[in-house]
C-alpha positions as CSV (number, residue, x, y, z in Angstrom):
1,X,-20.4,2.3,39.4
2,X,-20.9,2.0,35.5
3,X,-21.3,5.1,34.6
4,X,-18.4,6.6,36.8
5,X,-15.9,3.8,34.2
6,X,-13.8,5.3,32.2
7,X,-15.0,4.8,28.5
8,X,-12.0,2.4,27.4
9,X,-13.0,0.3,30.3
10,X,-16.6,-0.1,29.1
11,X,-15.4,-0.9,26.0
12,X,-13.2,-3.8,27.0
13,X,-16.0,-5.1,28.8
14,X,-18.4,-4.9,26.3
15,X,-16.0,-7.1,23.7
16,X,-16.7,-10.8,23.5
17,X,-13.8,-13.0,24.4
18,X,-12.3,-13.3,20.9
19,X,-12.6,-9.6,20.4
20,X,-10.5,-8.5,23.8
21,X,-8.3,-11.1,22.3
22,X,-8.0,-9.4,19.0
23,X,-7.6,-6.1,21.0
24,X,-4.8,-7.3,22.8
25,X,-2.7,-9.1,20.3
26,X,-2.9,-6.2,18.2
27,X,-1.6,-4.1,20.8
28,X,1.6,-2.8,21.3
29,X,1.8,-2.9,25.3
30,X,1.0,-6.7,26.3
31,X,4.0,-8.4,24.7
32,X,6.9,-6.3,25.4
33,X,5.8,-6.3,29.3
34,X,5.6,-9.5,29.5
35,X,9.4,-10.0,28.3
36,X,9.9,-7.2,30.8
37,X,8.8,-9.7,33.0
38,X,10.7,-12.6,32.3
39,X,13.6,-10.2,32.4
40,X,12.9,-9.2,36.0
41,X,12.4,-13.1,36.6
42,X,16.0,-14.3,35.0
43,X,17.7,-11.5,37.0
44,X,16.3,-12.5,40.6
45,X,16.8,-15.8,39.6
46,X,20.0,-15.5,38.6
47,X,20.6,-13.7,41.8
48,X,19.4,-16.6,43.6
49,X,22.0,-18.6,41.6
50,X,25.0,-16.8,42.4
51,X,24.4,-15.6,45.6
52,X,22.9,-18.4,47.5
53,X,23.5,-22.0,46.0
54,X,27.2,-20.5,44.7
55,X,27.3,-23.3,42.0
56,X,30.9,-25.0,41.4
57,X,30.3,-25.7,37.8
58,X,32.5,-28.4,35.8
59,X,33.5,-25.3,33.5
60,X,36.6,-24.5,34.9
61,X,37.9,-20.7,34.5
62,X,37.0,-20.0,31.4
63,X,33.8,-18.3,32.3
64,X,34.5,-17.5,35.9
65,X,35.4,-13.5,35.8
66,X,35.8,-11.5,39.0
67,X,33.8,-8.1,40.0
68,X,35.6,-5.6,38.2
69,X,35.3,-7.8,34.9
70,X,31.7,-8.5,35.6
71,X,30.9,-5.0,36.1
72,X,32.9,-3.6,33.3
73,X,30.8,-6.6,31.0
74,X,27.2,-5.6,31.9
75,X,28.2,-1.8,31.7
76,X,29.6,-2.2,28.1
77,X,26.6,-4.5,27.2
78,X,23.8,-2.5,28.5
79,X,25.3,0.5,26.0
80,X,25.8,-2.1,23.4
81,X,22.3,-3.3,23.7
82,X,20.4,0.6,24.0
83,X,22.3,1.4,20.6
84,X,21.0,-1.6,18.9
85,X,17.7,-0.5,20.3
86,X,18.0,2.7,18.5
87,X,19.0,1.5,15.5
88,X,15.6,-1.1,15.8
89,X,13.6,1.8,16.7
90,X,15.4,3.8,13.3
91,X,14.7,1.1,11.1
92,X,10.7,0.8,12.7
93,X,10.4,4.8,11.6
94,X,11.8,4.3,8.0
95,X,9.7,1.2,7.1
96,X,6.6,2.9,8.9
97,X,7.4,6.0,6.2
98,X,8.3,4.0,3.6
99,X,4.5,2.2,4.0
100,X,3.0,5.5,4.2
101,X,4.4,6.9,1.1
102,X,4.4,3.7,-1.1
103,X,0.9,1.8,0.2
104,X,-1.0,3.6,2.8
105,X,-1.1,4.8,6.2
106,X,-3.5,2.2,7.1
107,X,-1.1,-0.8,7.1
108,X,1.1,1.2,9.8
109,X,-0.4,-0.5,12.4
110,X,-0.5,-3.7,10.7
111,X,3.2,-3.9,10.7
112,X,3.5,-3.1,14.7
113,X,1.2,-5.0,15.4
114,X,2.2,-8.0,13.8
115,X,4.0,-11.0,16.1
116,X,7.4,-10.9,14.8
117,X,7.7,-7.2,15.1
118,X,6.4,-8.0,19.1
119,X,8.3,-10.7,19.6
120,X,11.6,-8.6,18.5
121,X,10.9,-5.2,20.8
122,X,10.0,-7.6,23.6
123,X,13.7,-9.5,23.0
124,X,15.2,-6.6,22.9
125,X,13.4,-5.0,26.4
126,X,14.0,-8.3,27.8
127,X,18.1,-8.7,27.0
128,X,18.5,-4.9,28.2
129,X,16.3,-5.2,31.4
130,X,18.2,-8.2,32.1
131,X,21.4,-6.5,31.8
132,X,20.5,-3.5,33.9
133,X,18.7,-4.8,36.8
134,X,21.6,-7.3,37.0
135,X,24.0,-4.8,37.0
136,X,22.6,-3.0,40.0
137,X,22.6,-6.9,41.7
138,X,26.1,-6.8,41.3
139,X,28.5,-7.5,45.1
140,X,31.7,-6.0,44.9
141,X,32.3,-8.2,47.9
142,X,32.0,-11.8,45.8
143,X,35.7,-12.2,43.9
144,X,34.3,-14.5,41.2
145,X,31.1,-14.7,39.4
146,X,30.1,-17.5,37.2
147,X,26.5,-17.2,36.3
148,X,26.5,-13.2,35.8
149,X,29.0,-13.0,32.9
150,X,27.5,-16.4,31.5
151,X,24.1,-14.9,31.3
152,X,25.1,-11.0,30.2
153,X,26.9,-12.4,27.5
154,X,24.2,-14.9,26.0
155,X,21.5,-11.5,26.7
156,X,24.2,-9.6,24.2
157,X,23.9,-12.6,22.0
158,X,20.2,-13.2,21.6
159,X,19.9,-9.5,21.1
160,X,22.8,-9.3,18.0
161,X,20.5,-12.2,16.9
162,X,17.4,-10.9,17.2
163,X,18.8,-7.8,15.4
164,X,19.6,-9.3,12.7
165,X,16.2,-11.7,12.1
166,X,14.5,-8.5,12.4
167,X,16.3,-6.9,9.3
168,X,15.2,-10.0,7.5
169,X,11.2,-9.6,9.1
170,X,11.8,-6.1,8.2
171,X,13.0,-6.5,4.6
172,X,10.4,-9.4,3.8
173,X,7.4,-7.0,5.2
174,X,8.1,-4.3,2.5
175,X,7.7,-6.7,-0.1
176,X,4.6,-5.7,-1.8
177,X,3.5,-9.6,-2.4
178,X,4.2,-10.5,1.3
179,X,2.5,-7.3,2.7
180,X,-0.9,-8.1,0.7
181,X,-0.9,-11.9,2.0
182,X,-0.2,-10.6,5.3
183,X,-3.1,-8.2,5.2
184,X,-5.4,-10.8,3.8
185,X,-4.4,-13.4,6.1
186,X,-4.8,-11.3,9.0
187,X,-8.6,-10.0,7.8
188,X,-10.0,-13.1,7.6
189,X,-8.8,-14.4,10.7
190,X,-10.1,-11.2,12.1
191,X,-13.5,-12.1,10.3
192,X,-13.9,-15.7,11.6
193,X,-13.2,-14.3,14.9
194,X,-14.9,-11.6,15.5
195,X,-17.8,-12.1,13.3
196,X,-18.9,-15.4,12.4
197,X,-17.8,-17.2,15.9
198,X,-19.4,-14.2,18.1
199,X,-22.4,-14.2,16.1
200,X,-23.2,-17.7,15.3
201,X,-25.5,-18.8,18.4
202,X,-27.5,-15.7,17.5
203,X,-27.9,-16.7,13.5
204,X,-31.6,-17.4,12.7
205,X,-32.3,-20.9,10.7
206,X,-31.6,-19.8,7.2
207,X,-35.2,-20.9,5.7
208,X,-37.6,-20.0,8.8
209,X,-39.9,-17.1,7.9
210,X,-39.7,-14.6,11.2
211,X,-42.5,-12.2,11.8
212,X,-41.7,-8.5,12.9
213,X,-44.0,-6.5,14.9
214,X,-46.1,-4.6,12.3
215,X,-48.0,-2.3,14.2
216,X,-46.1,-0.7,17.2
217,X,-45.0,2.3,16.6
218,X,-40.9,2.8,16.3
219,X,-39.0,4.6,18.5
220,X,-35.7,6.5,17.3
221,X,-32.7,6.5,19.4
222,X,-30.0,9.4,18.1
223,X,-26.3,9.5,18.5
224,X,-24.9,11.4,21.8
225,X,-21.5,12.3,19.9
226,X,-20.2,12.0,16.7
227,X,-17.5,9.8,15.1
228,X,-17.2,6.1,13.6
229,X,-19.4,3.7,15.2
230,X,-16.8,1.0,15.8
231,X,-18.1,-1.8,18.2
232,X,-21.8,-3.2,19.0
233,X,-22.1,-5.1,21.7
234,X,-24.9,-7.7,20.3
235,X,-25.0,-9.9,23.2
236,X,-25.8,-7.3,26.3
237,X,-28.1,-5.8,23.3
238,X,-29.9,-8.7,22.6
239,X,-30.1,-9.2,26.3
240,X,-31.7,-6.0,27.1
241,X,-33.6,-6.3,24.3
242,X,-35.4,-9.8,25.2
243,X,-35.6,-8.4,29.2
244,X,-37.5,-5.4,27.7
245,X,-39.6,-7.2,24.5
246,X,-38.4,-5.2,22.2
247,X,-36.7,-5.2,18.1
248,X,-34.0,-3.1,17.6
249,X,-33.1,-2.0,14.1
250,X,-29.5,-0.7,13.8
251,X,-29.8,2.2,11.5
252,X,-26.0,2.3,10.5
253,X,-23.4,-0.1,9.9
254,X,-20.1,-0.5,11.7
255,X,-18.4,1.9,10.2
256,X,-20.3,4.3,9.1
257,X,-19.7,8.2,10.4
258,X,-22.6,9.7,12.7
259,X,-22.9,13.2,13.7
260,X,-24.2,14.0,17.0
261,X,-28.3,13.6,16.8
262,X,-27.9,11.5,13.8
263,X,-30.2,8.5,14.2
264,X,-28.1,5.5,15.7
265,X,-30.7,2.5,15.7
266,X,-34.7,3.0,16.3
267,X,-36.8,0.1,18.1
268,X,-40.0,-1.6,18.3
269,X,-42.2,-3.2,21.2
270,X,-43.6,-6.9,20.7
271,X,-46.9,-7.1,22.9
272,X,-44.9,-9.0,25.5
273,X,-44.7,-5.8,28.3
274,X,-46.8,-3.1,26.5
275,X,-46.2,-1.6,30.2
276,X,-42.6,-1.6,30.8
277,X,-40.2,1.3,31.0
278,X,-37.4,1.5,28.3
279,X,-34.2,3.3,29.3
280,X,-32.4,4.2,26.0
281,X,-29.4,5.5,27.7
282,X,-29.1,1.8,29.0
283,X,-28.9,0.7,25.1
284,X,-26.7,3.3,24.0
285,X,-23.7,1.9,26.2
286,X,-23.7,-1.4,24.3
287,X,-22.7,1.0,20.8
288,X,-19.3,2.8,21.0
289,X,-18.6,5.4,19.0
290,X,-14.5,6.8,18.4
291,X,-12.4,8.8,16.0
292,X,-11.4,6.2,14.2
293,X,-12.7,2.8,12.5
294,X,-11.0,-0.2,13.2
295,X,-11.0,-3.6,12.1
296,X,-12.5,-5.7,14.9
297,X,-16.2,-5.7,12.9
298,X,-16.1,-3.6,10.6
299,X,-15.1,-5.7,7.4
300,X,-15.1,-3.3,4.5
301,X,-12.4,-1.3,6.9
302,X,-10.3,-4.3,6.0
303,X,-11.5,-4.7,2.1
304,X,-10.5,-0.8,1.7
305,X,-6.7,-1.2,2.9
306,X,-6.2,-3.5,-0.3
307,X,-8.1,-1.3,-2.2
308,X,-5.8,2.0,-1.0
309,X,-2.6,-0.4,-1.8
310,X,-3.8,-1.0,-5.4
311,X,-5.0,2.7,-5.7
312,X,-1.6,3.9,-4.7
313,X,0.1,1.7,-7.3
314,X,-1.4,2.6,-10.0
315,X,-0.5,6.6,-9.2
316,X,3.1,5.3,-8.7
317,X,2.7,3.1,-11.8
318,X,3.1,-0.3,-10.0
319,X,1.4,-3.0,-12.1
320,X,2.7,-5.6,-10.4
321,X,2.0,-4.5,-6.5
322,X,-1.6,-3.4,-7.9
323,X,-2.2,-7.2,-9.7
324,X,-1.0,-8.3,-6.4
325,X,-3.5,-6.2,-4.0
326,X,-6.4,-7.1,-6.6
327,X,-5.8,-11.2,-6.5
328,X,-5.9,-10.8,-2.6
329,X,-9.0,-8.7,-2.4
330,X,-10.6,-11.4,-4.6
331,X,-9.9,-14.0,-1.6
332,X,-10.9,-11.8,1.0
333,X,-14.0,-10.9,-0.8
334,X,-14.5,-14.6,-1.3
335,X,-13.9,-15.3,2.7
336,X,-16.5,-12.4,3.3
337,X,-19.3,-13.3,0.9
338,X,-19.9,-16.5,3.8
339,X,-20.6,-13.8,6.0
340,X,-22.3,-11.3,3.8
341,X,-25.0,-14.7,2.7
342,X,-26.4,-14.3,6.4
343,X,-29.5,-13.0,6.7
344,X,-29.8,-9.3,9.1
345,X,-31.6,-10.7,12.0
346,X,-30.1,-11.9,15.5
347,X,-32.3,-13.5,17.4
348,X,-32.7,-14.8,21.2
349,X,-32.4,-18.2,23.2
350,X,-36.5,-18.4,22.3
351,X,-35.9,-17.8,18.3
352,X,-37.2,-14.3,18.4
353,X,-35.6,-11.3,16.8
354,X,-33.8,-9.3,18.5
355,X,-31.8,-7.1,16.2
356,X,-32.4,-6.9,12.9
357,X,-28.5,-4.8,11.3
358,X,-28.0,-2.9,8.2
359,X,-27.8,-5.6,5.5
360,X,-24.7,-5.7,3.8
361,X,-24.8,-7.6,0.5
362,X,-22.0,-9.4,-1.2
363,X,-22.7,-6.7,-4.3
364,X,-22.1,-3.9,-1.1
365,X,-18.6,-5.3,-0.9
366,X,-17.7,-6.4,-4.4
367,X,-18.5,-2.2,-5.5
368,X,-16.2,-1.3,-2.4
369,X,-13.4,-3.2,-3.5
370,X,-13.4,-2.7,-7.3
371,X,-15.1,0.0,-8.3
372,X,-12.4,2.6,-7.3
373,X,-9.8,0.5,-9.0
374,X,-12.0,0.3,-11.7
375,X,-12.3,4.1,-11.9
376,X,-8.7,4.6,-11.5
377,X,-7.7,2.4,-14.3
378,X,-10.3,2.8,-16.5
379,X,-7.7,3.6,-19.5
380,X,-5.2,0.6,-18.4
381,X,-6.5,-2.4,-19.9
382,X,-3.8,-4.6,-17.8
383,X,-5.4,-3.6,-14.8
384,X,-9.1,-3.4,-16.0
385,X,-8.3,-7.1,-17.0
386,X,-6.6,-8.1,-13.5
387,X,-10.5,-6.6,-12.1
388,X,-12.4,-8.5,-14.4
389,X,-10.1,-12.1,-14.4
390,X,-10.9,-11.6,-10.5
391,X,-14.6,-10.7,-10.8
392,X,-14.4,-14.6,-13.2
393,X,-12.2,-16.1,-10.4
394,X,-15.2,-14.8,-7.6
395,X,-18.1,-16.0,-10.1
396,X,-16.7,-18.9,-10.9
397,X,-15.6,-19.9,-7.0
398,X,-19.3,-18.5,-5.6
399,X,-21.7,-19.2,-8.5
400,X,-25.5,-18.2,-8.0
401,X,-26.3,-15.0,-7.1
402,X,-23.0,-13.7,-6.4
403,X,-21.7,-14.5,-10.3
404,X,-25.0,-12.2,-11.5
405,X,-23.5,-9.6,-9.3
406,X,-19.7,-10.3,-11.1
407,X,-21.6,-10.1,-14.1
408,X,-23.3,-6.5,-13.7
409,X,-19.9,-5.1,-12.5
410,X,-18.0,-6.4,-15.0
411,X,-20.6,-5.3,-17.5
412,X,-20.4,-1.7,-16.2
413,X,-16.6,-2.1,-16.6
414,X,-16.5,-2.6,-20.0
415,X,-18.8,0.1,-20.9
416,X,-16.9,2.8,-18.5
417,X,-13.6,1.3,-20.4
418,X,-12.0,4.6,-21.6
419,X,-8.4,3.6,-22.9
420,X,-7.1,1.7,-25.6
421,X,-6.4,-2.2,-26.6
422,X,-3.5,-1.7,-28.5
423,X,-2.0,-6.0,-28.2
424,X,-4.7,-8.5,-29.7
425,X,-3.6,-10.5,-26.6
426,X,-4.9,-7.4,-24.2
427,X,-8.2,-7.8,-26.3
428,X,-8.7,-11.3,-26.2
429,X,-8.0,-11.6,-22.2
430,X,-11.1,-8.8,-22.0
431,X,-13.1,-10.9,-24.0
432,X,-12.1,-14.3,-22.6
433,X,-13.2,-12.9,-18.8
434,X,-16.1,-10.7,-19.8
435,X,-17.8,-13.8,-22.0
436,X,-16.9,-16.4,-19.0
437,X,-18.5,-14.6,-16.6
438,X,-21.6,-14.0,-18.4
439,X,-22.0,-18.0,-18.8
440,X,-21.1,-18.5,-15.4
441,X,-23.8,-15.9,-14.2
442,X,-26.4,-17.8,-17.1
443,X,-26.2,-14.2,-19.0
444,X,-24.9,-15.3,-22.6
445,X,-27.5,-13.6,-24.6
446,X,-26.9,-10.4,-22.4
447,X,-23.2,-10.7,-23.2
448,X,-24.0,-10.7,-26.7
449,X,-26.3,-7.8,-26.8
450,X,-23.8,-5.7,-24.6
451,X,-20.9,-6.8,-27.6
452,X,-23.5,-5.7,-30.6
453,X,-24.0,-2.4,-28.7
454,X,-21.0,-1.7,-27.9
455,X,-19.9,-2.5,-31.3
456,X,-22.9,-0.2,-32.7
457,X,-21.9,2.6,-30.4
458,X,-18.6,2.3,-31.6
459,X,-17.6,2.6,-27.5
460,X,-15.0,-0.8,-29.2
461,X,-13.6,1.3,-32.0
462,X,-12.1,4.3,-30.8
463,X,-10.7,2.3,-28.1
464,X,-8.8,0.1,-30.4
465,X,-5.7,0.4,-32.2
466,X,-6.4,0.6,-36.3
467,X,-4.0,-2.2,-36.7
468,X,-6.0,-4.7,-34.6
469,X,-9.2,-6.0,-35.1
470,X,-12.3,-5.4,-32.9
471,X,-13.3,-7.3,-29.7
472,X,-16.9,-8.6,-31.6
473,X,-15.5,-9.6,-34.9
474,X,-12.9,-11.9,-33.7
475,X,-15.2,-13.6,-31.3
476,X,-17.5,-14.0,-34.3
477,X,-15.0,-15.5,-36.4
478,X,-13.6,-17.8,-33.6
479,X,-16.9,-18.8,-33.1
480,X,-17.2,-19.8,-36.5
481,X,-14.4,-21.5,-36.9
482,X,-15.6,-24.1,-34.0
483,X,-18.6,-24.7,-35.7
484,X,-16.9,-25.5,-38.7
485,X,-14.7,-27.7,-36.6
């Protein structure tokens, strides 16, 4: 019966219970239905209502409206509420171009998927389902109605409501400040989820020494189709792979792009069941491949729509929205590097290795995140020095190994620097975060020797203004003033 699913369906299946989660709130469908739902519910129950406990409420005639009113109220409202539809649905299209244009077509989804923009269709499906199926519940042969009109008019008002709130949603979304937070925010909750909470049972102690088989031969298992690989179902494949003694070695990350016959993971045997069959079609099901990447495990997916933003702003000349897409990829770099510290292998209930991934370093995602902003605004100092203050921020938050790596990227930095530092003030900021990050990383003396040959090249000179002084000889006279102090 498996093989006769349709592929979506094996891919719901294969998603752990925080994934299919994921999958569904980020859905358009499952919201909006279910205020479909609740409209179907208030209809029949107000049905019930009218029609069979005929309630004498202590509200005397001022709600009570006979048939021809009722009807003339729910036809009026249901056209009221389908044009304020439209206009919800006109507004949807012109932020969703306005997004494309000014950010990047990546965050489209980000803004219909989010819970407000939900919650606001499903209102609006739910006040104009109401309105119609109650219209057709309508009996021309009851004089006076009391719970109808009531209810059709508080539907009309929720919806003129709801209008309005969604302008505000609406308005707030496009701002660039709120739109990086909200991409942040929702990265890293997708990161805990589907990442670190899935994966942590099968996380090896972080100082046991785990021995590989070294002398079976590997076995290479290629891709039946091409496209992003965008799911791996790691607990059916560790699973299979425990059932059949075997290491599997995923060649790619998710993420990458395969083309068909491109090798998809390779495998080894332990000396467990020398004799037993392996069925790599079987193992091939638990790895989905698709069009397109999405965000559910793939994490530099979600570090390269900040990176787009910033991109885009500096082509539009947007300082600000670019200082405010490279602050948040500092965080979500920060909330990734807890991930990217774990070490490649997944291993069983009996602490064997299982799958051994693609290792992806916390220098893998600092380069994927500022090295194209980097190259972009390599003759901006303002934004050079939002990269580097952020590279200090990450050093200074991480330490260790991960400030070495903020040093060597900011050191490249400096020496790709192309533009000119026309403000002492732009100077001393470069300097500030270049030297702080050095003694955070324990590189001072390399700082010093990148300063002196920068200085010798004359890379500094022909960058600066004539009027203001060079980066090295105003650290060296700064520095000699405190030791006079």
């Amino acid at each position: 019966m498996q093989r006769f699913k349709p592929k979506f369906i094996k891919k719901i299946q294969s998603m752990s219970k925080n994934q299919r989660w994921y999958e569904l709130r980020s859905s358009l469908w499952p919201l909006p239905i279910i205020y479909i739902l609740l409209a179907v519910v208030a209809a029949f129950a107000a049905y019930g209502i009218e029609f069979g406990l005929q309630p004498d409420l202590p509200i005397g005639s001022f709600f009570t409206a006979d048939y021809v009113l009722t009807e003339m109220i729910y036809s009026t409202l249901a056209y009221g509420i389908l044009m304020i539809h439209a206009f919800t649905f006109n507004m949807i299209l012109i932020v969703l171009t306005s997004f494309s244009g000014q950010f990047t077509p990546r965050v489209l989804f980000s803004f219909i998927a989010d819970r407000r923009t939900l919650h606001a269709i499903g209102i609006f499906n739910l006040s104009y389902f109401y309105i119609l199926i109650g219209f057709f519940m309508l009996n021309s042969s009851i004089n006076e109605y009391i719970i109808f009109p009531v209810l059709g008019v508080t539907a009309a008002s929720v919806s003129a409501i709801n209008f309005i709130l969604f302008i505000n949603h609406a308005a707030k979304w496009m701002q660039a400040s709120n739109l990086t937070n909200n991409l942040n925010e929702r990265s890293q909750k997708t990161i805990t989820a589907t990442n670190e909470q899935d994966l942590q049972e099968y996380r090896p102690f972080p100082q046991k020494e785990y021995l590989l088989p070294q002398d079976s031969p590997v076995y290479s298992i290629a891709s039946s189709s091409g496209g992003f690989l965008q799911i791996v179902d790691f607990k059916r494949l560790i699973t299979q792979a425990e059932q059949d003694g075997l290491v599997i070695y995923l060649e790619r990350r998710v993420g990458d792009y395969l083309l068909e016959g491109d090798t998809l993971f390779s495998y080894q045997r332990y000396d467990e069941r020398p004799n037993t069959p392996v069925n790599e079609k079987t193992y091939l099901q638990f790895l989905f491949i698709g069009h397109k990447k999405t965000e559910m495990q793939d994490m530099n997916f979600s570090v390269r729509k900040l990176t787009e933003i910033a991109l885009k702003a500096i082509g539009n000349n947007e300082p600000s929205t670019a200082e405010d897409a490279i602050y948040q990829l500092a965080d979500l770099i920060r909330a990734i590097s807890g991930t990217a510290v774990y070490r490649p292998y997944l291993v069983d209930a009996t602490d064997k290795v299982r799958v051994v991934m693609k290792e992806s370093t916390f220098a893998y995602y600092v380069y994927a995140a500022f090295s194209p902003i980097a190259e972009a605004a390599k003759k901006d100092i303002k934004i050079t020095n939002r990269v580097l203050e952020s590279l200090h921020l990450l050093a200074e938050s991480l330490g260790g190994e991960a400030a070495g790596v903020c040093w060597h990227y900011a050191e490249s930095i400096a020496w790709n620097f192309e533009g000119k530092m026309t403000f002492d003030h732009d100077q001393n900021q470069c300097f500030s975060y270049l030297r702080a990050i050095s003694e955070t990383a324990g590189q001072r003396g390399a700082f010093n020797t990148l300063m002196e040959e920068l200085e010798k090249d004359g890379h500094l000179e022909k960058k600066t203004a004539p009027a203001s002084p060079s980066l090295y000889k105003h650290e060296q006279k700064r520095e000699k003033a405190f030791s006079d102090a």
